[in-house]
N, C-alpha and C positions, 0 to 999 in steps of 0.2 A: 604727793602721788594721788594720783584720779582715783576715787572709789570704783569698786565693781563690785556686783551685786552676784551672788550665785544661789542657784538651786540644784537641787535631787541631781538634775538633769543639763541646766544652761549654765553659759557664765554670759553675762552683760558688765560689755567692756566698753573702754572707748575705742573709735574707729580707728580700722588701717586699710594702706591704700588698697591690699589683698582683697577689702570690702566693694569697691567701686564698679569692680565688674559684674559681681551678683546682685547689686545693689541695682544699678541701671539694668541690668537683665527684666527682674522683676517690676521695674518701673514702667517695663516697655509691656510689659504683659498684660493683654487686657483682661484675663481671668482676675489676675491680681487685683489690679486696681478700676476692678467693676462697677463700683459703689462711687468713683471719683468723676470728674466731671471728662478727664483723659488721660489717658497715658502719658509719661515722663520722657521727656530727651534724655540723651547724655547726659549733654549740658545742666538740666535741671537736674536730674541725680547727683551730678558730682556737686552743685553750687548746695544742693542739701544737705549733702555729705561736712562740706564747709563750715554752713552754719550748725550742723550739731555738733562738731567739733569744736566749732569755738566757743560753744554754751557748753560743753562739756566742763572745757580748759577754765572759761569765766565763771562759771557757777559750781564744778563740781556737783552737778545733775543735770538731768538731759535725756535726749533719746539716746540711748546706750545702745549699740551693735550688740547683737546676740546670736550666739555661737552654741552649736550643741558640744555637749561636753566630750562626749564619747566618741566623736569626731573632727571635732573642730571647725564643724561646717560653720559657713556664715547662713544666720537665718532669714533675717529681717531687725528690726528693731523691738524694743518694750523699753519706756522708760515714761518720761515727763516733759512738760512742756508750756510756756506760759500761754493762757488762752489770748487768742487774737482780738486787740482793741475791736469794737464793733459788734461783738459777741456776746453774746447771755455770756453772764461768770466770768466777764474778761478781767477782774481783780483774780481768777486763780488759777487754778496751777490746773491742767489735764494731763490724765494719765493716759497712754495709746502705746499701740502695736501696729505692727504690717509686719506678719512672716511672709517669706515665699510658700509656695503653697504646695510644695511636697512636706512641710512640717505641718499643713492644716489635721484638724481633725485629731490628732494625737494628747492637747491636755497641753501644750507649750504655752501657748498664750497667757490660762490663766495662771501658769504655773509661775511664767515670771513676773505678770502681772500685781500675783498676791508678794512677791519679792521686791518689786517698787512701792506697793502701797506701806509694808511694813516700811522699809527704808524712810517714805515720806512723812509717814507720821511719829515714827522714832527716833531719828535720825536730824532730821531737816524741820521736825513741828511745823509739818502742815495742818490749817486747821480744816480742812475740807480737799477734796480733789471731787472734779468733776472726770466727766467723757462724754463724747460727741460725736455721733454716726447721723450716717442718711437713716431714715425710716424704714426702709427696708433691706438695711443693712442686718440682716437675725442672725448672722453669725457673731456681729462683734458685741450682740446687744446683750447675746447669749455670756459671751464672758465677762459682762457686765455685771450681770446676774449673779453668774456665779461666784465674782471676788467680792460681793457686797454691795454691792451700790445700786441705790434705789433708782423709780422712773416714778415723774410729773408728767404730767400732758399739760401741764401748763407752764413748764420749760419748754416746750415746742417751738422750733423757729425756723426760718428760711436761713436758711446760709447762704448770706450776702457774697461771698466768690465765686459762685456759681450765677449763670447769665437766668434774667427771670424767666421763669416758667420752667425752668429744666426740671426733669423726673425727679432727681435726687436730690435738689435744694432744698426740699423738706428735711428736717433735723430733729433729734432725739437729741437731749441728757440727762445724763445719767449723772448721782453724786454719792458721795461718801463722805460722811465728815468724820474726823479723827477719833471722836466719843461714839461713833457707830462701830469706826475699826475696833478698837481698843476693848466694846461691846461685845463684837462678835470673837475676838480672838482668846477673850477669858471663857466667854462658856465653851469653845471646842477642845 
């Protein structure tokens, strides 16, 4: 059976098809996906949807669907993700989110956030996790922050899938490594 991760407040599952319509809803939203280079089709929502399922099923982790508990809403995602060849850190592993954005601002993000980083480093011994936003992405830099993970300015780089010169090609990461987790989670 597929692991799922829960907190206070979410459970992070694996997808179901119930997900694809919120799912591409929020794809198509360009509040949402601000910081991205464009909004989502259908078509690209559901073939996402695909592949984190079948990384779900093949790896037993992944970007896990996340759902509020106390309603069952579908959120957006928080889970893991292998970094993309081409990439600063692409030997590891990234942590990320995308809620829809009536759960922004409430504490979800880091909430299930700090629920995968335990998972990855106790569960799966990761030895580091990274994250990855645009530069001016301060919202997810901020949950960055706050689950632990530090900033270099000499990790800085252009995210090569973006066409050159675009705004938000410029990139931020952020890392954690498992003796920093482990660190911060004995003195709290």
């Amino acid at each position: 059976m597929l692991p799922h991760l829960e907190t206070e407040r979410l459970l992070l599952r694996q997808w179901k098809d119930s997900d694809r319509d919120p799912w591409a809803a929020m794809n198509a939203d360009e509040e949402v996906l601000r910081f991205f280079p464009s909004t989502k089709t259908r078509e690209e929502s559901d073939l996402a949807v695909d592949r984190f399922v079948h990384h779900l099923d093949a790896h037993r982790w992944g970007l896990w669907a996340t759902e509020l508990k106390k309603t069952g809403e579908f959120m957006g995602f928080i889970g893991l993700w292998p970094m993309p060849v081409g990439f600063p850190a692409a030997d590891l592993t990234e942590i990320g989110w995308r809620l829809d954005k009536r759960f922004w601002g409430k504490g979800y993000a880091p909430e299930g956030a700090r629920a995968v980083l335990h998972h990855a480093f106790t569960v799966l011994g990761k030895p580091e996790l990274v994250s990855m936003t645009t530069v001016t992405n301060e919202p997810s830099r901020r949950v960055m922050a706050k689950i632990g993970m530090t900033y270099s300015p000499a990790d800085d780089f252009v995210n090569p899938t973006y066409e050159p010169g675009h705004r938000q090609g410029p990139h931020v990461l952020h890392r954690i490594t498992a003796e920093q987790y482990f660190a911060q989670t004995t003195v709290q």
